[in-house]
N, C-alpha and C positions, 0 to 999 in steps of 0.2 A: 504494500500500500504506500502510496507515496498525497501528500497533504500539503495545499498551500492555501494560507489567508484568502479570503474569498473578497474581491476588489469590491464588490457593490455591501459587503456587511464585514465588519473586520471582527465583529462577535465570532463568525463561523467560517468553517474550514472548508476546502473544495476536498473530497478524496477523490484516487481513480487508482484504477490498476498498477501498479509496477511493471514493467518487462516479464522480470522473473516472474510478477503475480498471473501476468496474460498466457506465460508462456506456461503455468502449471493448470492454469482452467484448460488451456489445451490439448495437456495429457491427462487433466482427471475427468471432462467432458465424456468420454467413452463410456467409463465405469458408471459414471452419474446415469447416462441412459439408462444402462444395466439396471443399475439399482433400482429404479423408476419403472423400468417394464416391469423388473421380478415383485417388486413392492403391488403393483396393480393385479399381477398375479394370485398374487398372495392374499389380496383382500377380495377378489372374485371369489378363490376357494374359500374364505372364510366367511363369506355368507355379506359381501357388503360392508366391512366392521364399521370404514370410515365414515359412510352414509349414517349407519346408526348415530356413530360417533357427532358427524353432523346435528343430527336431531337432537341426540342428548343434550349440546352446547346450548341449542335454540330453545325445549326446554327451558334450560338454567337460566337462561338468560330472559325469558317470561316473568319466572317465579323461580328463586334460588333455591335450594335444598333447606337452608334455615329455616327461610318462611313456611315451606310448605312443612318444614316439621312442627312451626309454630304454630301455624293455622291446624292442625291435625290436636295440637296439643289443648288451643284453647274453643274447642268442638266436643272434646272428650265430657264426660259426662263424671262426674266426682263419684267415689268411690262410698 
């Protein structure tokens, strides 16, 4: 990574590749495919996880797990 003051905000920094950073995305670019097919692979055989995973997020992000345990708790009915 290589880093210079940014001429229009001197708060913040430009980054961008190095050489050596461009010239290693272009030997690890291959495996990353790999990885990426076998990954897609891998969540077909397992039934979708990520999809699910999707959903759960969206879930949580409605109504968090706290609430809904809080809501559940003050529905309860006294002992």
């Amino acid at each position: 990574m290589e880093s210079d003051a940014d001429p229009k905000d001197g708060r913040s920094r430009l980054l961008r590749l190095s050489v050596s950073g461009k010239q290693l995305v272009r030997r690890l670019s291959p495996l990353w495919r790999i990885l990426n097919a076998t990954s897609l692979e891998l969540d077909k055989e397992a039934g979708h996880l990520m999809e699910a995973l999707d959903r759960l997020d969206r879930a949580l992000e409605r109504l968090s797990l706290y609430d809904r345990v809080k809501l559940k708790l003050a529905s309860r009915k006294p002992r």
